[in-house]
DOVO-657644 format. One record per atom (N, C-alpha, C, CB): y negated, x negated, z negated. Coordinates in steps of 0.1 Angstrom, whole numbers, padded with zeros to 4 digits, always signed. Glycine has a CB too. Example, Ala and Ser with C-alpha at 12.3 -4.5 7.8 and 13.67 -1.06 7.14 Angstrom:
2
+0057-0132-0078+0045-0123-0078+0033-0132-0078+0045-0113-0090+0022-0128-0071+0011-0137-0071+0000-0129-0079+0006-0141-0057
//
This chain:
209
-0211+0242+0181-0206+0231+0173-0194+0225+0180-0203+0235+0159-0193+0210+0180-0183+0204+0180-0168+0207+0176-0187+0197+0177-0160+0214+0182-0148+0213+0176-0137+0207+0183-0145+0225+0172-0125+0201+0179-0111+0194+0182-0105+0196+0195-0101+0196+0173-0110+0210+0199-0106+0216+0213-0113+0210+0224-0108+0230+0213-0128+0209+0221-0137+0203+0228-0137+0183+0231-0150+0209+0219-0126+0179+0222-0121+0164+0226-0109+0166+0229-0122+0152+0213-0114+0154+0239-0096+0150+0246-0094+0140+0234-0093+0140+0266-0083+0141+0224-0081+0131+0217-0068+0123+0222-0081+0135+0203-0068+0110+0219-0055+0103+0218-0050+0110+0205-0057+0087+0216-0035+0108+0210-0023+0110+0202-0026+0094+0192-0006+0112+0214-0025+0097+0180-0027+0088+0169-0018+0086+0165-0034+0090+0159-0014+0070+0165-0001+0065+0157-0006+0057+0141+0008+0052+0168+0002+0065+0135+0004+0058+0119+0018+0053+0119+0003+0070+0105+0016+0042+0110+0031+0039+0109+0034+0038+0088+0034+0020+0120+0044+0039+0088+0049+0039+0073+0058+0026+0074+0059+0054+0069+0054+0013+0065+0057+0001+0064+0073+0005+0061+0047-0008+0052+0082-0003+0057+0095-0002+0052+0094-0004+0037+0104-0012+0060+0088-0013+0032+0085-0013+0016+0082-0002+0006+0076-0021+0014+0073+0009+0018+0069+0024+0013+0085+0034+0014+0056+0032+0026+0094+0028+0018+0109+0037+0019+0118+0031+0004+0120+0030+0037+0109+0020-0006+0115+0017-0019+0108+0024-0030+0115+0003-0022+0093+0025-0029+0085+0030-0043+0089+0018-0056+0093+0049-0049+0093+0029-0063+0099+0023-0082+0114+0019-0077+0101+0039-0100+0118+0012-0062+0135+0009-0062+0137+0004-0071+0142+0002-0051+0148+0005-0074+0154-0008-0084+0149-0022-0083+0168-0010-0081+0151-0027-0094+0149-0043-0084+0163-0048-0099+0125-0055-0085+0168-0058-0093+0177-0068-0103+0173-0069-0111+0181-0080-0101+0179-0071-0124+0176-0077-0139+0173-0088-0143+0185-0076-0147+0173-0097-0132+0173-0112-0132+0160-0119-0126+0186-0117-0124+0151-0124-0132+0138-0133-0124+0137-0135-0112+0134-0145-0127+0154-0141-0111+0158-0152-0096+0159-0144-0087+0174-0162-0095+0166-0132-0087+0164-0121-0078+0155-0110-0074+0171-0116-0080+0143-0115-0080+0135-0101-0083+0130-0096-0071+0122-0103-0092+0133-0105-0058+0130-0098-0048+0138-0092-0041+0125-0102-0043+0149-0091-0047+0161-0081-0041+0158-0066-0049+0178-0087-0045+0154-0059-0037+0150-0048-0040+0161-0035-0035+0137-0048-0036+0168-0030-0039+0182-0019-0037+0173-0003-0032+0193-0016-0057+0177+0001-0022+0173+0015-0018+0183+0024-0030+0178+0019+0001+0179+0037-0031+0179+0048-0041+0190+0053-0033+0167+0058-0043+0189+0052-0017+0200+0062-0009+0209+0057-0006+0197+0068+0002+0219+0061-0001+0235+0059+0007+0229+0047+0006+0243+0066+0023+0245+0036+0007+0247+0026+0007+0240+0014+0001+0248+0026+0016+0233+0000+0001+0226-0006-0007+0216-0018+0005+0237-0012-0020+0208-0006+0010+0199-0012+0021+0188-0022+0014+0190+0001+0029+0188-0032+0019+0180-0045+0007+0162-0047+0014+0192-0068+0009+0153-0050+0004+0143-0056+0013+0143-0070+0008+0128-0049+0012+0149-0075+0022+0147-0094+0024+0144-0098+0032+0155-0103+0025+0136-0111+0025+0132-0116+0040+0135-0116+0057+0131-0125+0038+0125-0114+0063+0133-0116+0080+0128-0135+0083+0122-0099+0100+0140-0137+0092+0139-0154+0091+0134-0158+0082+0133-0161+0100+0128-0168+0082+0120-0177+0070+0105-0172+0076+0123-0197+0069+0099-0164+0078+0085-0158+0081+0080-0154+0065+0086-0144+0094+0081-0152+0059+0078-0142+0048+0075-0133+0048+0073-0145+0042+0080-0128+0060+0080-0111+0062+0092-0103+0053+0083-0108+0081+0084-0091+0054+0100-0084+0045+0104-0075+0056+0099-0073+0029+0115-0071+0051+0118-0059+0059+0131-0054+0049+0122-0063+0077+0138-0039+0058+0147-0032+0047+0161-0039+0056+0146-0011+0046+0167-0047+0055+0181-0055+0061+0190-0039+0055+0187-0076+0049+0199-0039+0068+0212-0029+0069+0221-0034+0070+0215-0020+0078+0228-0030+0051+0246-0042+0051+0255-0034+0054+0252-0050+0035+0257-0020+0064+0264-0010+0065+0261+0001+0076+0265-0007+0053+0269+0003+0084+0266+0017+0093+0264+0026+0084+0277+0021+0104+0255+0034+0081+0251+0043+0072+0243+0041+0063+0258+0047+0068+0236+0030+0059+0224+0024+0050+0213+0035+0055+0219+0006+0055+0212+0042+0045+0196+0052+0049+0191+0047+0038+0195+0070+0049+0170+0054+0039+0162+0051+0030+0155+0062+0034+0155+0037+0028+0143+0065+0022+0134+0081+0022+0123+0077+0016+0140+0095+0013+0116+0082+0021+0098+0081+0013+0095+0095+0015+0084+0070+0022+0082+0097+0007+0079+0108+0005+0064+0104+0014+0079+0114-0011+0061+0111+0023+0052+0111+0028+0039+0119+0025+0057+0111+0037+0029+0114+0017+0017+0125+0014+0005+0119+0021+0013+0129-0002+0005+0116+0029-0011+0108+0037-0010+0115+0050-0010+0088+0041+0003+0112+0059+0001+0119+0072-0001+0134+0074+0010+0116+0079+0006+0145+0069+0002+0158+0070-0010+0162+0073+0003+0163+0061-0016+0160+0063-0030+0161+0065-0042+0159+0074-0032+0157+0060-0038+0150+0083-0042+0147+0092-0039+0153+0107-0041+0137+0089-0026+0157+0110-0024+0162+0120-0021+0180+0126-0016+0153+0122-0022+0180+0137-0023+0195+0142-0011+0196+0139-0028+0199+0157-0009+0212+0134+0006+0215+0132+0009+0228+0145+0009+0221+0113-0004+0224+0152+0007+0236+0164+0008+0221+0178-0009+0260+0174+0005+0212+0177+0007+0204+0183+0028+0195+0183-0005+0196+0179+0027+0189+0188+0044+0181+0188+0038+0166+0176+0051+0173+0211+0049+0164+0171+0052+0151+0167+0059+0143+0165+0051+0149+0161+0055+0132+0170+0067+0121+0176+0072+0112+0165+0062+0109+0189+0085+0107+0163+0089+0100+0155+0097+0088+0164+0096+0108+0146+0094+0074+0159+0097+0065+0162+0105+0054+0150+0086+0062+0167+0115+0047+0152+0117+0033+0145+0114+0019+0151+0130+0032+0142+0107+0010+0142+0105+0000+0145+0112-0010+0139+0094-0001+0144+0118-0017+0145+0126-0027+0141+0134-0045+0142+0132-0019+0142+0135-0049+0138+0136-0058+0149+0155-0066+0144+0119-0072+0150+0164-0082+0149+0174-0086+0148+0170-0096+0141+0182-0087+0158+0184-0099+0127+0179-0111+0124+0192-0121+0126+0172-0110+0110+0194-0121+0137+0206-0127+0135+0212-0126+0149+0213-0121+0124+0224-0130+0157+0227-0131+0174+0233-0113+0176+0243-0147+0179+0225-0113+0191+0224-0101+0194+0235-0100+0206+0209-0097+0197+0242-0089+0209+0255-0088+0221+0250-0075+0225+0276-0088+0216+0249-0079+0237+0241-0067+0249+0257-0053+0245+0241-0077+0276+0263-0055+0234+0272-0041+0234+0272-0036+0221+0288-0042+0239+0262-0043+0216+0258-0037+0204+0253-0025+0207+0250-0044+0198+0251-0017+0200+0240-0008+0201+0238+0002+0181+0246+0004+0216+0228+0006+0179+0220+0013+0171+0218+0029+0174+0209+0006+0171+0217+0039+0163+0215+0048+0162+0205+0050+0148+0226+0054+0165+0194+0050+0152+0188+0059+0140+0184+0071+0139+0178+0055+0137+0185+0081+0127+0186+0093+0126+0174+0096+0116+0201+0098+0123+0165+0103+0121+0152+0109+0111+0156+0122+0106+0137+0110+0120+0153+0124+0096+0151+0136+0093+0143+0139+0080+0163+0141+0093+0139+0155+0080+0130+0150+0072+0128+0167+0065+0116+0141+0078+0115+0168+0049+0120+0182+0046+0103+0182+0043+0134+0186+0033+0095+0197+0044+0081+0198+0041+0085+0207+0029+0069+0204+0052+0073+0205+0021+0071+0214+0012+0053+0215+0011+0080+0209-0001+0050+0229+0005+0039+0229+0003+0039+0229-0013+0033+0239+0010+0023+0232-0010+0018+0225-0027+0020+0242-0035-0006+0216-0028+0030+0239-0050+0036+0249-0055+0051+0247-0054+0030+0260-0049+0058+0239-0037+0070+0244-0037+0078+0232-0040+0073+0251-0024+0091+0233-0048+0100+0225-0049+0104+0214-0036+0109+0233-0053+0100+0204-0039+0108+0191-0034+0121+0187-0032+0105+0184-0041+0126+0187-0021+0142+0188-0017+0144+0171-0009+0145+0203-0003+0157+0174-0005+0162+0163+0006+0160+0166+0020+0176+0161+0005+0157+0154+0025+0149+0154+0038+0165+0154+0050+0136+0136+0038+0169+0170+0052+0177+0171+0057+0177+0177+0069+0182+0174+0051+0166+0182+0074+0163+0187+0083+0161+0180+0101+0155+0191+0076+0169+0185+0114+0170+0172+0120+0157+0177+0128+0186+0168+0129+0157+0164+0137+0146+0165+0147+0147+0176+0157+0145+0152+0154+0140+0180+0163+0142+0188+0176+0147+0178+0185+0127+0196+0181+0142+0169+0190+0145+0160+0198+0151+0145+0191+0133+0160+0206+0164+0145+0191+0167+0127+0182+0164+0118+0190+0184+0123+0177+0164+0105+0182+0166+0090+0186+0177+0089+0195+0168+0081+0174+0173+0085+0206+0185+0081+0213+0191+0070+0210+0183+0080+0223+0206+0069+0216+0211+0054+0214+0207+0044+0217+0220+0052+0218+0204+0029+0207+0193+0020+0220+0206+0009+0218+0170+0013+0216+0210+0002+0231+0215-0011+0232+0204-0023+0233+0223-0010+0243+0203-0032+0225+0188-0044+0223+0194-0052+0235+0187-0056+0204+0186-0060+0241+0186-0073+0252+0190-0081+0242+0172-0079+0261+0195-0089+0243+0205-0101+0237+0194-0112+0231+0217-0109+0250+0185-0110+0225+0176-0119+0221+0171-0121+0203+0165-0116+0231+0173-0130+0198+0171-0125+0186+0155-0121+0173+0179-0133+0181+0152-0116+0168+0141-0115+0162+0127-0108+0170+0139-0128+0158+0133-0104+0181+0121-0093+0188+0121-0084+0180+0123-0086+0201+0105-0078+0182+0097-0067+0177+0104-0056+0184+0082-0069+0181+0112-0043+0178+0121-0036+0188+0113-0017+0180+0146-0042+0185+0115-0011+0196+0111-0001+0190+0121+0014+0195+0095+0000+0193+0125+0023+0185+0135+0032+0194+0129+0040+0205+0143+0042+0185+0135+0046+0207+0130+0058+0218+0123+0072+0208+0146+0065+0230+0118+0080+0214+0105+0092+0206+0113+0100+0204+0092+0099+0213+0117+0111+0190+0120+0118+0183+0111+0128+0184+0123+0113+0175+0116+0140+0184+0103+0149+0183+0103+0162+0170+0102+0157+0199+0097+0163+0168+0095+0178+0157+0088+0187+0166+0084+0177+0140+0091+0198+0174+0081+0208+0181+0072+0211+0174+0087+0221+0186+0065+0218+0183+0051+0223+0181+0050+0235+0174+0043+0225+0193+0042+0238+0164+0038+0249+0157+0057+0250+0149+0029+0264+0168+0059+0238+0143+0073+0242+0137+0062+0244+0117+0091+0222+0140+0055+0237+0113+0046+0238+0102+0033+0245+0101+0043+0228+0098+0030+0253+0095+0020+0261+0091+0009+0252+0088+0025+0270+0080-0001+0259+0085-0017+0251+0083-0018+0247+0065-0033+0266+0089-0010+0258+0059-0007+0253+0048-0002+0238+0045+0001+0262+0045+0007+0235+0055+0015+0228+0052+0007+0210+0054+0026+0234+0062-0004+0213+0059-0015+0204+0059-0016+0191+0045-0029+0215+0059-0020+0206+0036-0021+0205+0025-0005+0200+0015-0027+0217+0022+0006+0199+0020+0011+0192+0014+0021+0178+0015+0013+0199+0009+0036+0180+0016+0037+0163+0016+0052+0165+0028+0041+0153-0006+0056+0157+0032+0065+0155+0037+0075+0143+0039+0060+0159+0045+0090+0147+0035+0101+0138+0032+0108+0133+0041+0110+0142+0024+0108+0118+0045+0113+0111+0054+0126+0106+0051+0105+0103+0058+0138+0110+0060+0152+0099+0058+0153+0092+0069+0169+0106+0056+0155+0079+0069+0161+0071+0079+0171+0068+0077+0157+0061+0082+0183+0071+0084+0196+0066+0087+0197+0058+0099+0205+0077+0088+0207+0046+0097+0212+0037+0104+0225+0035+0108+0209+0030+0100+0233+0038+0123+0241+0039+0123+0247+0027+0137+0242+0052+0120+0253+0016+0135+0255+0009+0148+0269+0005+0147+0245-0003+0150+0274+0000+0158+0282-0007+0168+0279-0022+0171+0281+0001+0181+0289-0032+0167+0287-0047+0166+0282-0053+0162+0285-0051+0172+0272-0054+0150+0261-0055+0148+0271-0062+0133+0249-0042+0150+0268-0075+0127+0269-0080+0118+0261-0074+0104+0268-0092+0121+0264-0076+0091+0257-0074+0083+0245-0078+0083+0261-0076+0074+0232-0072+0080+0220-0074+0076+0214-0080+0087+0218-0080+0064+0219-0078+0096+0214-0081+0111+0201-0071+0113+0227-0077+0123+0206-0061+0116+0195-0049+0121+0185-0050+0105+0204-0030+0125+0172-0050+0112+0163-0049+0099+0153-0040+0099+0156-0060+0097+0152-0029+0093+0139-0016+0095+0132-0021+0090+0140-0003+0089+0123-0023+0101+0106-0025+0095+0093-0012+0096+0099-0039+0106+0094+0000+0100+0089+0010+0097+0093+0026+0104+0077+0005+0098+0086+0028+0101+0086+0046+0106+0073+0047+0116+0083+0058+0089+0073+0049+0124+0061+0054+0131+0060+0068+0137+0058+0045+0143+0049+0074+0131+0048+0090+0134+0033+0094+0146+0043+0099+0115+0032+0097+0156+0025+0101+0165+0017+0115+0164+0033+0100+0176+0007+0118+0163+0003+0129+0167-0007+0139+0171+0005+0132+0162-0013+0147+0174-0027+0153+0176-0035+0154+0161-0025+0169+0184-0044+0144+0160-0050+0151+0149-0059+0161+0148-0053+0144+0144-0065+0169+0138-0072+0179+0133-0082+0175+0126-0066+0186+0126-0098+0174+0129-0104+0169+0121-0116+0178+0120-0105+0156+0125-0121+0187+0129-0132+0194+0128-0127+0208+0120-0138+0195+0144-0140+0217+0118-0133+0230+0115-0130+0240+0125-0140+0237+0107-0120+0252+0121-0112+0254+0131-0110+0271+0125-0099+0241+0131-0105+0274+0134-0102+0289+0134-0090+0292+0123-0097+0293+0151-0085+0282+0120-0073+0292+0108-0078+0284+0091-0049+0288+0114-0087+0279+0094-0090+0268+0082-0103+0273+0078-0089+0250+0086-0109+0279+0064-0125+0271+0058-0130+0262+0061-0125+0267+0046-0142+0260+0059-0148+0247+0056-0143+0241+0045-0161+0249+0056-0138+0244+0034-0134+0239+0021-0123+0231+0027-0132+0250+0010-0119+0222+0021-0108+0213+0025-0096+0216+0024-0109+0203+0017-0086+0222+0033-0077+0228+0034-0073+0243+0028-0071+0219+0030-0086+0248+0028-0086+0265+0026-0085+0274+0036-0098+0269+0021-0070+0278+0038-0068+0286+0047-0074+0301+0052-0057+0285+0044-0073+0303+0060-0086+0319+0059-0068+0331+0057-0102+0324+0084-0074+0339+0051-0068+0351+0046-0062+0356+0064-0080+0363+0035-0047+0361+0064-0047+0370+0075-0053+0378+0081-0041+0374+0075-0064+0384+0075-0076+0397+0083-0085+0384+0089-0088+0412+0068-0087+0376+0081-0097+0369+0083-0103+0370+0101-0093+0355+0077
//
């Protein structure tokens, strides 16, 4: 039989929109504002429009504006003895100085199904590096790759959800300039059956097994 070992697969990119980093956010009490939408975390990261496109995105009015989603779609899908890359996508809304520069910080917390739900505090094996942008405004910008090592999550862990923080931390950069527009996660996926898994949908085989 066909199994996952037997394909060379591409490394698969998902990305997590920025609007998925609000859920139930707040939103204002007022009609006129209803699209001012307030992050839950540090500071008061907004989703507004970028230029007049009617795009959204999460605008950063503060070095330290983070946001968190709970992630339950990607687990599931990828190999956990493989690596996984973490990326930000982002772009300027506003004039850019080649001495600017950005730091975003991922981190994040798993839990399996049964276990209590925490804060996504946990850092990368490998962080975001510092990026300085080319002086141009409203490019499509992406950071450098973040990594979680290989075989850091169990097969269990398939089966359940995983908590994303993005922190934002820059140099020169005016208010609500820098704008997070997603999370992008890279990885080997798992799709056939496999030596530590049932055929039943995420039924792990017993240790003798």
């Amino acid at each position: 039989m066909i199994r996952d070992r037997n394909i060379d697969w591409l490394r698969q990119i998902r990305r997590i929109p920025a609007h998925r980093f609000f859920g139930d956010a707040v939103v204002a009490s007022t009609i006129t504002t209803l699209a001012a939408l307030i992050g839950f975390d540090e500071g008061a990261p907004e989703h507004l429009e970028v230029s007049s496109f009617g795009y959204g995105g999460i605008s950063i009015g503060a070095t330290g504006d983070n946001m968190s989603v709970l992630d339950l779609e990607h687990p599931c899908q990828w190999n956990p003895q493989q690596e996984i890359g973490v990326r930000c996508l982002w772009t300027t809304n506003g004039s850019v100085d080649t001495a600017d520069t950005v730091t975003w910080t991922v981190t994040y917390d798993q839990a399996d199904e049964g276990e209590a739900l925490g804060a996504a505090t946990t850092a990368l094996d490998t962080v975001i590096v510092v990026q300085s942008p080319t002086a141009t405004t409203l490019l499509l910008r992406r950071s450098g790759r973040g990594i979680i090592n290989a075989n850091t999550f169990d097969f269990t862990s398939r089966a359940g959800a995983l908590g994303w923080t993005v922190d934002c931390a820059y140099t020169g950069f005016s208010t609500n300039e820098i704008v997070f527009l997603g999370l992008e996660i890279d990885y080997i996926p798992l799709l056939c059956a496999n030596a530590e898994e049932d055929l039943d949908v995420f039924s792990v085989r017993a240790a003798s097994a």
